[in-house]
N, C-alpha and C positions, 0 to 999 in steps of 0.2 A: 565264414568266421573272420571277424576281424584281428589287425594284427595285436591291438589291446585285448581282445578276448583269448588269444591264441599265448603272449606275455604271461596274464592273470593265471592262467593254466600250468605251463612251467613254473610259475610262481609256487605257486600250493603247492607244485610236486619236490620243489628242490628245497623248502621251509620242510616239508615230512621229511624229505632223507636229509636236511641238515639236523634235526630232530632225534634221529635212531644213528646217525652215522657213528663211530664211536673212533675211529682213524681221526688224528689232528691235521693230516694234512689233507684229506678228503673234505673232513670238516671247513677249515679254511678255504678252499677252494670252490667248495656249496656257497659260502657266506658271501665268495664274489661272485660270484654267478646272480647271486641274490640283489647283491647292491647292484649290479648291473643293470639285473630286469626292472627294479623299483627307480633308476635314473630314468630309465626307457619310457617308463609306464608316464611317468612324472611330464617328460617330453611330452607325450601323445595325449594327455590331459590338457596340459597348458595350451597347447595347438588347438584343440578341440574347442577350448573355451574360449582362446582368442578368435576362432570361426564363428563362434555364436554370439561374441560381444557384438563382432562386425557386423553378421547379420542384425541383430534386433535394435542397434544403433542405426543401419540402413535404414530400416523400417520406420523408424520412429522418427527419422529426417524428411521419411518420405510425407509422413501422417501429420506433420506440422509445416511442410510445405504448400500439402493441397487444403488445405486449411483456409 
């Protein structure tokens, strides 16, 4: 399990008890937890997709070179 799938998980769990919690300061303290994990996720996205730009820009440097 990765550590984006493992995130997305706590995610949904801490959105249900921000949901039902009915304490303001539980409440509050879900909502950072929340911004937290959604900064996190946010990271490991952009990282992801900066590895695949590189990759398929590699690629495509490579396919116009042997050309």
């Amino acid at each position: 399990m990765s550590e984006e799938d493992v995130l997305l998980e706590k995610l949904v769990y801490f959105r249900r008890e921000h949901a039902i919690e009915a304490d303001a300061k539980q409440k509050f303290a879900l909502k950072k937890r929340i911004e937290e994990i959604e900064e996190r996720l946010e990271k490991i996205r952009y990282n992801k997709n900066c590895k695949n730009y590189k990759t398929v820009s590699k690629q495509n440097d490579a396919s116009t070179t042997s050309k």
